[in-house]
Residue frames as a rotation matrix with the C-alpha (Angstrom) as fourth column:
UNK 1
-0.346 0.930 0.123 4.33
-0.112 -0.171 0.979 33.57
0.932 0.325 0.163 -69.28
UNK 2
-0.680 0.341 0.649 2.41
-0.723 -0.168 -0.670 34.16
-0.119 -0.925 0.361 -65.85
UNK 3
-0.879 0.399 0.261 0.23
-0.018 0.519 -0.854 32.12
-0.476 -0.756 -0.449 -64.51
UNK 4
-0.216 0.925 -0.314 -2.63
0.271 -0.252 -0.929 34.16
-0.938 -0.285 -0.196 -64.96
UNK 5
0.066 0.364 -0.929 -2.45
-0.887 -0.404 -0.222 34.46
-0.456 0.839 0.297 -68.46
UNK 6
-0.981 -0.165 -0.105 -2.11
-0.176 0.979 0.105 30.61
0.085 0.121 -0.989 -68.85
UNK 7
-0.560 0.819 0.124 -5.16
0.498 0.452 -0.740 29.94
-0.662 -0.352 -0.661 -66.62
UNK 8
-0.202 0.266 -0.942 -6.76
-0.625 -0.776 -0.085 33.64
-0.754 0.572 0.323 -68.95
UNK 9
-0.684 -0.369 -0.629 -5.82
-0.729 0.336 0.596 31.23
-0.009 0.866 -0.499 -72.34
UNK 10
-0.992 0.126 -0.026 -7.34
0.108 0.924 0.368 28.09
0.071 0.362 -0.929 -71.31
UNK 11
-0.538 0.758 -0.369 -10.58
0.084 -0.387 -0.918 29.90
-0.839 -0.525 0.145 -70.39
UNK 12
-0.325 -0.098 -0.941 -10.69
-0.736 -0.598 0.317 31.48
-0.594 0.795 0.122 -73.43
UNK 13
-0.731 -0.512 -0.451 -10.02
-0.682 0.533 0.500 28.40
-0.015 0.673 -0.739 -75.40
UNK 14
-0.940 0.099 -0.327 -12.15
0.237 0.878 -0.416 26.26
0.246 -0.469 -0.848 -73.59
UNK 15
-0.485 0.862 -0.149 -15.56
0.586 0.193 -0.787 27.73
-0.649 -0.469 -0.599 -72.38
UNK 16
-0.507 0.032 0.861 -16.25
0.851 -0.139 0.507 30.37
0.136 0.990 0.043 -75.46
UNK 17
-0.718 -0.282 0.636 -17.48
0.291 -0.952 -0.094 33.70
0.632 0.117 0.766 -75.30
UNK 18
0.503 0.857 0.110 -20.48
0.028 -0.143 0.989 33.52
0.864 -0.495 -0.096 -73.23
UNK 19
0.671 -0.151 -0.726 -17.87
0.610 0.670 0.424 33.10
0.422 -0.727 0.541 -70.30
UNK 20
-0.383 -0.913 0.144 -15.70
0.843 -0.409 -0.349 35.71
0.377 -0.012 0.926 -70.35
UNK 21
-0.477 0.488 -0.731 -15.85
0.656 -0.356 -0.666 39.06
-0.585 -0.797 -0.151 -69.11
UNK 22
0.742 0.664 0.091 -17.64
0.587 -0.579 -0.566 42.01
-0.323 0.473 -0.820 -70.44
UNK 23
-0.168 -0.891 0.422 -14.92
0.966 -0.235 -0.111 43.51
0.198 0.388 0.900 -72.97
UNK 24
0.087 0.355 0.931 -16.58
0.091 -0.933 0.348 47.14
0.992 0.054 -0.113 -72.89
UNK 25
0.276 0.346 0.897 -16.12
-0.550 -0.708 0.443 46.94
0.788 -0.616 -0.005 -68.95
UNK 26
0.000 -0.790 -0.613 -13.56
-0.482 0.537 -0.692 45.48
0.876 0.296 -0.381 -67.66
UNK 27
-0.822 -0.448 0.351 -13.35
-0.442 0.115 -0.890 45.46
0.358 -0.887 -0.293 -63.97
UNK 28
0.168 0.843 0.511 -17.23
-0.951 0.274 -0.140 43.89
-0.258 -0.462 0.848 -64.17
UNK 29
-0.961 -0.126 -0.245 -16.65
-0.216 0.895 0.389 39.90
0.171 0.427 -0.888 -64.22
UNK 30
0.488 0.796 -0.359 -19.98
-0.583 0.603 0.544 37.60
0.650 -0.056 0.758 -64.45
UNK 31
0.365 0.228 0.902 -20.87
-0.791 0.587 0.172 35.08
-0.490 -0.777 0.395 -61.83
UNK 32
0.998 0.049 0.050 -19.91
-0.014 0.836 -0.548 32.44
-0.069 0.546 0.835 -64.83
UNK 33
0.380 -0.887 0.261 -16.59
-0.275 -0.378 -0.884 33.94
0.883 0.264 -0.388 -65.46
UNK 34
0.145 -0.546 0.825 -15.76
-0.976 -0.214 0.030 34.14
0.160 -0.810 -0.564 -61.93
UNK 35
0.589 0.096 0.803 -16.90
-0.340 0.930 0.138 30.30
-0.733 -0.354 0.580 -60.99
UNK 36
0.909 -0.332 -0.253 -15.17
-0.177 0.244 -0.954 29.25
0.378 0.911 0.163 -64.28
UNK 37
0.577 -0.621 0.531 -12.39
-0.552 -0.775 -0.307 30.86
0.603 -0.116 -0.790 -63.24
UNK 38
0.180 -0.169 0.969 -11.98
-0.945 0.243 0.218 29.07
-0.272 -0.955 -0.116 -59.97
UNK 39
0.660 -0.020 0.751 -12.72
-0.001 1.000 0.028 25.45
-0.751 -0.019 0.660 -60.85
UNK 40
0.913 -0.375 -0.161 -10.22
0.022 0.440 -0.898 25.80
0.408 0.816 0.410 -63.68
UNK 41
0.052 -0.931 0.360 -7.73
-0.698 -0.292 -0.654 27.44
0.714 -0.218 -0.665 -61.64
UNK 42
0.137 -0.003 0.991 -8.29
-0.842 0.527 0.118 24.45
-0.522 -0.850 0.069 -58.53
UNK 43
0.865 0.298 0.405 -8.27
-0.035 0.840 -0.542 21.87
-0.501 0.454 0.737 -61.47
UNK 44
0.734 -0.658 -0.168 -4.52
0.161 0.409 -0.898 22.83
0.660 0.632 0.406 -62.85
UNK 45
-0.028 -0.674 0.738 -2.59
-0.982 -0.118 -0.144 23.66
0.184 -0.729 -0.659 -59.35
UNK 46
0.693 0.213 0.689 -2.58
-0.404 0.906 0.126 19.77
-0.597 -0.366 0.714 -58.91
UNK 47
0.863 -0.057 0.502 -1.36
0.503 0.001 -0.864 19.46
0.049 0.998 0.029 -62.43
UNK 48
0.580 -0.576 0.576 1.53
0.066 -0.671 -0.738 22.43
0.812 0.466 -0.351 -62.10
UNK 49
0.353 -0.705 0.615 2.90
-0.928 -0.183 0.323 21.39
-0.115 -0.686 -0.719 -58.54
UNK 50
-0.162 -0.561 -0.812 6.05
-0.588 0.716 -0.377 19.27
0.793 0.416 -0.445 -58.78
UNK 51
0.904 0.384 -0.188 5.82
-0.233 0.811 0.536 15.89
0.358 -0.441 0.823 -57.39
UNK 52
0.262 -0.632 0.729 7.64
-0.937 -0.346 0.037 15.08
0.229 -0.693 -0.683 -54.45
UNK 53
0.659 0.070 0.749 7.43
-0.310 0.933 0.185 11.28
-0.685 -0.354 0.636 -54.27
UNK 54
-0.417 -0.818 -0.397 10.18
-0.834 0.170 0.524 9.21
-0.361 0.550 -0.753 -55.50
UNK 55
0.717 0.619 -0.320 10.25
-0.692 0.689 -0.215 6.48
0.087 0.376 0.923 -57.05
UNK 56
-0.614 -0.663 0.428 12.47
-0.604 0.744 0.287 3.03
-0.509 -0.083 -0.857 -56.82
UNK 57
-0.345 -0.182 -0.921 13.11
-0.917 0.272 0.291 0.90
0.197 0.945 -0.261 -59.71
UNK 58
-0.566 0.006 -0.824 10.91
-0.115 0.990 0.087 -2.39
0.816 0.144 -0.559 -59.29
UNK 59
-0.564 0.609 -0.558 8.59
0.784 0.182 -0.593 -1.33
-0.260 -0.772 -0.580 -56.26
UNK 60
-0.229 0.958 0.171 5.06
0.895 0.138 0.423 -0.19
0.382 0.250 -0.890 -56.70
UNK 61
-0.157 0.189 0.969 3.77
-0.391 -0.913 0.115 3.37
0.907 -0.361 0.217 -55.43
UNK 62
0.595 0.778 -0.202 1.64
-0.305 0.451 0.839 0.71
0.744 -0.438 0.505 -53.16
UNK 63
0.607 -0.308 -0.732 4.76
0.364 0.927 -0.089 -0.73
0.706 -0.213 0.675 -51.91
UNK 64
-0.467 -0.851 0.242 6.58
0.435 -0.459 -0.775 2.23
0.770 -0.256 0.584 -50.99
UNK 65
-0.126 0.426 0.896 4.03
-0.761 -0.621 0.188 3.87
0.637 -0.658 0.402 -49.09
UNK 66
0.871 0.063 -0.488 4.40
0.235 0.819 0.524 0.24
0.432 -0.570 0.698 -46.96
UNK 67
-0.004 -0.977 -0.213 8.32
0.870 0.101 -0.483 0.66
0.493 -0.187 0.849 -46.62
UNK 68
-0.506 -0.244 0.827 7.41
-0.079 -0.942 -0.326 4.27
0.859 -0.230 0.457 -45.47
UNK 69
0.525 0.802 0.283 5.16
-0.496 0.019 0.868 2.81
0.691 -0.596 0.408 -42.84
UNK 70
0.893 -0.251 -0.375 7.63
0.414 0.784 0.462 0.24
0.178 -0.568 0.804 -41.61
UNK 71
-0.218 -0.731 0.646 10.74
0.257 -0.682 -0.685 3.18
0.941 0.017 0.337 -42.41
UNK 72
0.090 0.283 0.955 8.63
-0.377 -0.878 0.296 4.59
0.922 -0.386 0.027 -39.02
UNK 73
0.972 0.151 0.181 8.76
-0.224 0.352 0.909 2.02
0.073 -0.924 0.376 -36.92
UNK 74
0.261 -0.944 -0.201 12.61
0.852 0.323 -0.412 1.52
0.454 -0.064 0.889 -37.55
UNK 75
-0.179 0.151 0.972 12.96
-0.039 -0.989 0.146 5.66
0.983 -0.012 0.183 -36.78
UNK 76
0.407 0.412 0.815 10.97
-0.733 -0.385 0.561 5.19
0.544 -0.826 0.146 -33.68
UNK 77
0.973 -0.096 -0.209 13.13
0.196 0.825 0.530 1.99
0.122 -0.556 0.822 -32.53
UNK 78
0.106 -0.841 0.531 16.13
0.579 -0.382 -0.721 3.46
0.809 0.384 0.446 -33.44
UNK 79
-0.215 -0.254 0.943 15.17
-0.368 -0.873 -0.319 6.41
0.905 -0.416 0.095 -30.76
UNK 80
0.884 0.406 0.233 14.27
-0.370 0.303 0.878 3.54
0.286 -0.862 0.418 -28.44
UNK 81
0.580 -0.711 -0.398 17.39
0.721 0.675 -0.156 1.66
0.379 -0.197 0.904 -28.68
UNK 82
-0.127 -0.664 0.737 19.26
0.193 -0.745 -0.638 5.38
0.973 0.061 0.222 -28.08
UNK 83
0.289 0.595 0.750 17.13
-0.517 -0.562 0.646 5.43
0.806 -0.574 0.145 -24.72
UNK 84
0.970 0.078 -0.230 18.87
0.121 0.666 0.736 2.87
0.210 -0.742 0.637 -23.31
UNK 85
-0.036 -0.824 0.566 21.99
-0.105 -0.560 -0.822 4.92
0.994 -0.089 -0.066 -23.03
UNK 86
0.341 0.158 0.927 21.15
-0.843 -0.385 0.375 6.00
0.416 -0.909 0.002 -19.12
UNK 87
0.883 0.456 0.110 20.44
-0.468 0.842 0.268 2.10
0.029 -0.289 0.957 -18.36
UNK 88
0.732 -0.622 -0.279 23.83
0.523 0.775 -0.355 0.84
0.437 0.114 0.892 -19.61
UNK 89
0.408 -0.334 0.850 25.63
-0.181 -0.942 -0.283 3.76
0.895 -0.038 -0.444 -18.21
UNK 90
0.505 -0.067 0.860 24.61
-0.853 0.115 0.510 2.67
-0.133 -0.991 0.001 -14.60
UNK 91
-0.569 -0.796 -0.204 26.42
-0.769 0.604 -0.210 -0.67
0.291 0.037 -0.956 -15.73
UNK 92
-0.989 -0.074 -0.130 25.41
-0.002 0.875 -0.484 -3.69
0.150 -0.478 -0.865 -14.16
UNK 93
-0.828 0.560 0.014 22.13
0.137 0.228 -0.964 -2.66
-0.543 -0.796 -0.266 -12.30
UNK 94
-0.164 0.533 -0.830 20.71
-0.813 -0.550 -0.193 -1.01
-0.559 0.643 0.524 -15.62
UNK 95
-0.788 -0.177 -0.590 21.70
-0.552 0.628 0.548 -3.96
0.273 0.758 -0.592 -17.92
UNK 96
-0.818 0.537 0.209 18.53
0.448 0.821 -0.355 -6.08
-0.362 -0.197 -0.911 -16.92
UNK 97
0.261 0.811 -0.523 16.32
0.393 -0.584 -0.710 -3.01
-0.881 -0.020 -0.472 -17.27
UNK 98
-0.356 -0.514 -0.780 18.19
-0.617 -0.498 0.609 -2.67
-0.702 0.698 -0.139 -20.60
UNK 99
-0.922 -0.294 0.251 17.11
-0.171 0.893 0.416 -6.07
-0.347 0.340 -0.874 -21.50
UNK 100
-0.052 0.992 -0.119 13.36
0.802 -0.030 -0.596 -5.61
-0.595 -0.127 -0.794 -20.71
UNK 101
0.000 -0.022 -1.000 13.44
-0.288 -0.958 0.021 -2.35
-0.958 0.288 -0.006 -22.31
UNK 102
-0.822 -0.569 -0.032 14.65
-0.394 0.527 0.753 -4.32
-0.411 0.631 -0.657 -25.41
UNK 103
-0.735 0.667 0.119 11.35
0.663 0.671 0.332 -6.31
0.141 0.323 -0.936 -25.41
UNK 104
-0.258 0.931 -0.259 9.20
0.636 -0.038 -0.771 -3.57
-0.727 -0.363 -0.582 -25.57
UNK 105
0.466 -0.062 0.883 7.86
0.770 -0.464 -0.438 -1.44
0.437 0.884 -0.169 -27.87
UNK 106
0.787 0.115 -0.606 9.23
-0.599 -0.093 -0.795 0.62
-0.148 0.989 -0.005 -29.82
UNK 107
-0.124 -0.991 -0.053 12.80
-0.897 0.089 0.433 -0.95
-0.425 0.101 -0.900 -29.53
UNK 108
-0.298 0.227 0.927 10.93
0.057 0.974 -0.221 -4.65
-0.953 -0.013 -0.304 -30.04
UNK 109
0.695 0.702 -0.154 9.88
-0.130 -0.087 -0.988 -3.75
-0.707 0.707 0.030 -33.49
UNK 110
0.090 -0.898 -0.430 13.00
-0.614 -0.390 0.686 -3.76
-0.784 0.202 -0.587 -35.24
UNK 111
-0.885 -0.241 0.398 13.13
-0.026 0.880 0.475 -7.40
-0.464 0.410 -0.785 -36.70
UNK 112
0.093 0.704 0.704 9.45
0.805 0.364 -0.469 -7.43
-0.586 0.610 -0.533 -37.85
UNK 113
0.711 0.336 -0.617 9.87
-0.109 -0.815 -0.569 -3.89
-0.695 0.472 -0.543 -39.59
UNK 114
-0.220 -0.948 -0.232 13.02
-0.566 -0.070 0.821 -4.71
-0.794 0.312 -0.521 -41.35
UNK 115
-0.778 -0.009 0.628 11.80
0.148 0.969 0.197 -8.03
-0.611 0.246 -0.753 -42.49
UNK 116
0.220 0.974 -0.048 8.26
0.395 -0.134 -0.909 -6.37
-0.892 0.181 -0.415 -43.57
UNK 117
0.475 -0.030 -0.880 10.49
-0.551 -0.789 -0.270 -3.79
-0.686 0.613 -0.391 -45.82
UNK 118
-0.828 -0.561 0.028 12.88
-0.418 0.648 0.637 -6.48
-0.375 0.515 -0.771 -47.11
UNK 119
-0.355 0.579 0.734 9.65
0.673 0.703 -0.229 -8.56
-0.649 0.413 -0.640 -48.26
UNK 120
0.904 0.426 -0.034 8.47
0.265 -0.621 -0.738 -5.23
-0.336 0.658 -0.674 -50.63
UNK 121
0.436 -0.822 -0.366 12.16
-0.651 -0.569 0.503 -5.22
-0.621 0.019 -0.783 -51.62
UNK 122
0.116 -0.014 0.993 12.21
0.198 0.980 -0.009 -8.84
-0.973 0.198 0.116 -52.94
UNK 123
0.420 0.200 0.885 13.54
0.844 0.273 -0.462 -8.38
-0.335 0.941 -0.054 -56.66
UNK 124
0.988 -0.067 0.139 14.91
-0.005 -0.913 -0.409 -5.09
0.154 0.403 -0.902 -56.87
UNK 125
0.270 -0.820 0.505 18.50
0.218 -0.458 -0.862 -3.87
0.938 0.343 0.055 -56.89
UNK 126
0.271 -0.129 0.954 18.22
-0.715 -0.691 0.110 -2.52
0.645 -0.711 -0.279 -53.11
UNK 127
0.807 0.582 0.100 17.18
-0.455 0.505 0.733 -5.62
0.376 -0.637 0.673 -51.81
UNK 128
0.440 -0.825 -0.354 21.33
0.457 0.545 -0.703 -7.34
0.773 0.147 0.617 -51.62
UNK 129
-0.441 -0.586 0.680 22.09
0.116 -0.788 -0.604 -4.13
0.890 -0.187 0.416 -49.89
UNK 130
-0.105 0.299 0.948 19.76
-0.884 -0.466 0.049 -3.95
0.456 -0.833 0.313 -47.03
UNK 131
0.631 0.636 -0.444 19.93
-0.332 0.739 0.587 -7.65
0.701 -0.223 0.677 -46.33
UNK 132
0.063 -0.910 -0.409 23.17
0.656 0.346 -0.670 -7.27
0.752 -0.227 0.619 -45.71
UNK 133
-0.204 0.223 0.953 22.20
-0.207 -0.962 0.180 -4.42
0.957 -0.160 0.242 -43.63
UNK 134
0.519 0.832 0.197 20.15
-0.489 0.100 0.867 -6.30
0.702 -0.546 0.458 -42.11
UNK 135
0.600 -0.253 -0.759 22.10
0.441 0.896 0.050 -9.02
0.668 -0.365 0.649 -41.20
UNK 136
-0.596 -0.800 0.068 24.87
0.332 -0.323 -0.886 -6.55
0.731 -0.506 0.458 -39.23
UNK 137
-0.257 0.801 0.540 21.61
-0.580 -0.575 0.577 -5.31
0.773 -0.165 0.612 -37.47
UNK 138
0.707 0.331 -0.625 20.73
0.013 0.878 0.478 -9.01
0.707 -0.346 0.616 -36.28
UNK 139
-0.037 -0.809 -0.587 24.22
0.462 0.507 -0.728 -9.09
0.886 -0.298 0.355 -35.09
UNK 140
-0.723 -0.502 0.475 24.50
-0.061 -0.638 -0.767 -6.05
0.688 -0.584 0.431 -32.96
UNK 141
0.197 0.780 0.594 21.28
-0.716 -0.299 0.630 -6.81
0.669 -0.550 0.500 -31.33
UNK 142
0.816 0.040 -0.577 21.90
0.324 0.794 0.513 -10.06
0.479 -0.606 0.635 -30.21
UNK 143
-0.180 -0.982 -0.064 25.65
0.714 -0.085 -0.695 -8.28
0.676 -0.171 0.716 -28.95
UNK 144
-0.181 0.531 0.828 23.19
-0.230 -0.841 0.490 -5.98
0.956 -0.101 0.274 -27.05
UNK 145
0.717 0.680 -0.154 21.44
-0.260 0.466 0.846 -8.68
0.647 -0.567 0.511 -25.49
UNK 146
0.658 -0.398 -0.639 23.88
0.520 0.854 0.003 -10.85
0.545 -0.334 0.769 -25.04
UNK 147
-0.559 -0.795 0.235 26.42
0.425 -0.518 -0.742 -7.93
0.712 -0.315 0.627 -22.94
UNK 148
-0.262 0.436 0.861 23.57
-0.768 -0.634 0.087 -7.05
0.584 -0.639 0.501 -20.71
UNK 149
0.610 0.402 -0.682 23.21
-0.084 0.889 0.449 -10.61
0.788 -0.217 0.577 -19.27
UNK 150
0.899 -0.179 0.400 24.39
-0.411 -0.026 0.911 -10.71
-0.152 -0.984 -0.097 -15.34
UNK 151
0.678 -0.625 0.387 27.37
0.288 0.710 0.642 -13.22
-0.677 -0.323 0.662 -16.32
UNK 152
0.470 -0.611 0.636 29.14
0.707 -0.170 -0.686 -11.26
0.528 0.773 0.353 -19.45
UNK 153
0.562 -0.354 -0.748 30.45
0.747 -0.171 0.642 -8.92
-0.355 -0.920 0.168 -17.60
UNK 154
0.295 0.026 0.955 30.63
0.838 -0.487 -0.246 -6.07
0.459 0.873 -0.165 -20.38
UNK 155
-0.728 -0.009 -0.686 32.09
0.202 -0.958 -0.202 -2.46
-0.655 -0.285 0.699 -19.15
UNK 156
0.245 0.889 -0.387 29.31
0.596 -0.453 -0.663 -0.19
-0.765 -0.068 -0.641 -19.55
UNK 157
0.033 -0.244 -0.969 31.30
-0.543 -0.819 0.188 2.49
-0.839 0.520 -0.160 -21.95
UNK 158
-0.909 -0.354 0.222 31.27
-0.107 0.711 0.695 -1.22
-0.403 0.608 -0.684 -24.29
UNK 159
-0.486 0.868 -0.101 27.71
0.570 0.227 -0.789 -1.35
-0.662 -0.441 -0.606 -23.53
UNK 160
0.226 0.809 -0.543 26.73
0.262 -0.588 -0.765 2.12
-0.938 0.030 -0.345 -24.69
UNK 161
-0.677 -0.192 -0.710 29.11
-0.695 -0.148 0.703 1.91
-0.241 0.970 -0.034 -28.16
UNK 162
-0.677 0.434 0.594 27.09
0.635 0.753 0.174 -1.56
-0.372 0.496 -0.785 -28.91
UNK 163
0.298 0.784 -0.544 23.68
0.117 -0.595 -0.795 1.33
-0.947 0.174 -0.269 -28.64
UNK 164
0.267 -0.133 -0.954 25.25
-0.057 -0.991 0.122 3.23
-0.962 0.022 -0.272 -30.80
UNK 165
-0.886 -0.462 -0.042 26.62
-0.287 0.476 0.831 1.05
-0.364 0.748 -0.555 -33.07
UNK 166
-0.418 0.883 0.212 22.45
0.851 0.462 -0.249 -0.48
-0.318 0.077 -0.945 -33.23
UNK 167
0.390 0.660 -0.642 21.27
0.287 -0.749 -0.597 3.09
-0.875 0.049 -0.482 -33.84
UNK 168
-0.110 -0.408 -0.906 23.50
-0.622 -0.683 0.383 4.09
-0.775 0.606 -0.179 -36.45
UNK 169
-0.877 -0.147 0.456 22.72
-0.117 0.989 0.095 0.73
-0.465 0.030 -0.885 -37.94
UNK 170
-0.215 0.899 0.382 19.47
0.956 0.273 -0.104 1.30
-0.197 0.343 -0.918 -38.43
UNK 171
0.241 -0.096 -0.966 20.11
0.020 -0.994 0.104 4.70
-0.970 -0.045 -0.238 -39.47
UNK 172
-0.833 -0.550 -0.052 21.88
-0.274 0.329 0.904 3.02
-0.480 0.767 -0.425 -42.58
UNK 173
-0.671 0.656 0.345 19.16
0.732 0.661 0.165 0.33
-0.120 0.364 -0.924 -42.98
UNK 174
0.245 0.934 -0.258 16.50
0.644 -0.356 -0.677 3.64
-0.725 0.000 -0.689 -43.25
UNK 175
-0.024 -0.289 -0.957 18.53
-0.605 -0.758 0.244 5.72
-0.796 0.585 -0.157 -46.01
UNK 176
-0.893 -0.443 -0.079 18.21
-0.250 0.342 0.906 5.16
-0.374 0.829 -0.416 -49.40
UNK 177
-0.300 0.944 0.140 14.71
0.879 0.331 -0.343 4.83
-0.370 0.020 -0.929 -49.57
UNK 178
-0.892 0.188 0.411 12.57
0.123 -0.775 0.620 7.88
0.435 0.604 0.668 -51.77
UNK 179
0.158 0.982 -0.103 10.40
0.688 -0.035 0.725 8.41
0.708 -0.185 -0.682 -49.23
UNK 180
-0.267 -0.099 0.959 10.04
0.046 -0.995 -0.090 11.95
0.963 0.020 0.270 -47.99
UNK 181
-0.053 -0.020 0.998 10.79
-0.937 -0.346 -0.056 12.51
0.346 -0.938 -0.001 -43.92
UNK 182
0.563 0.297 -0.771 11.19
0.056 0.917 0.395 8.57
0.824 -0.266 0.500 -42.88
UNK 183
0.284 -0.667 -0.689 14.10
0.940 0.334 0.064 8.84
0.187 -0.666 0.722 -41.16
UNK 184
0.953 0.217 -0.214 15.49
0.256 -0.951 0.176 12.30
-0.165 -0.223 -0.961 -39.34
């Protein structure tokens, strides 16, 4: 059944004969007919397009559209922590300016966004899974830090797997989530 004989039906059905068109002359609609027409058809395309939001067992619409807020700042630390690729590269002279980098935004966001989504996770099924997430997260940062400090003497090519190992990390910690474009 088309469309337009759906939207045709509920007219019909619904506003009664003053509304329709002129049977004896088709191609003339009324000014009623036409408006009708419109607000019924703008009132069931809401109604007839499929919903794209997920859903997760035990967290609120409210909540998710939080976890998708804090899903961005992991996303956008994620492409900060990747930026310090260059920095550890140069070895030594970078690894301070790796460190600072570290404390700033976006890369500094990491621990409160995690912690923000874990707290709207609290009770569900997911939540076991991304603490543990988390926790491998905690690790590699501080294995960040702690290899860019003047006295560890880290090779740089160690340096730039730790990144990597932090990005893909939080690549993990953003999947699994029913929220539509968080993570690329």
């Amino acid at each position: 059944m088309s469309y337009s004989v759906v939207v045709f039906s509920l007219l019909a059905a619904l506003t009664g004969p003053a509304a329709r068109p002129n049977i004896d002359r088709p191609e003339i609609l009324t000014r009623r007919f036409a408006l009708v027409s419109a607000v019924s058809v703008l009132s069931l395309v809401p109604a007839l397009r499929p919903v794209h939001a997920g859903t997760l067992p035990g967290v609120s619409p409210s909540k998710l559209l939080t976890i998708g807020e804090y899903l961005n700042d992991i996303r956008s630390a994620r492409a900060g922590v990747l930026g310090l690729t260059p920095l550890l590269e140069t070895g030594q002279q970078g690894y301070e300016r790796a460190r600072v980098e570290l404390r700033k935004p976006p890369s500094n966001g990491i621990r409160k966004a995690a912690t923000k989504i874990l707290l709207q996770l609290e009770g569900t099924e997911l939540y076991e899974v991304k603490i543990a997430q988390y926790d491998k997260i905690k690790t590699s940062l501080a294995a960040l830090d702690d290899g860019c400090r003047p006295s560890s003497g880290t090779q740089p090519a160690a340096m730039v797997g730790e990144a990597e190992k932090l990005a893909a990390l939080l690549q993990e910690f953003g999947e699994g989530f029913p929220v539509k474009d968080a993570m690329p």
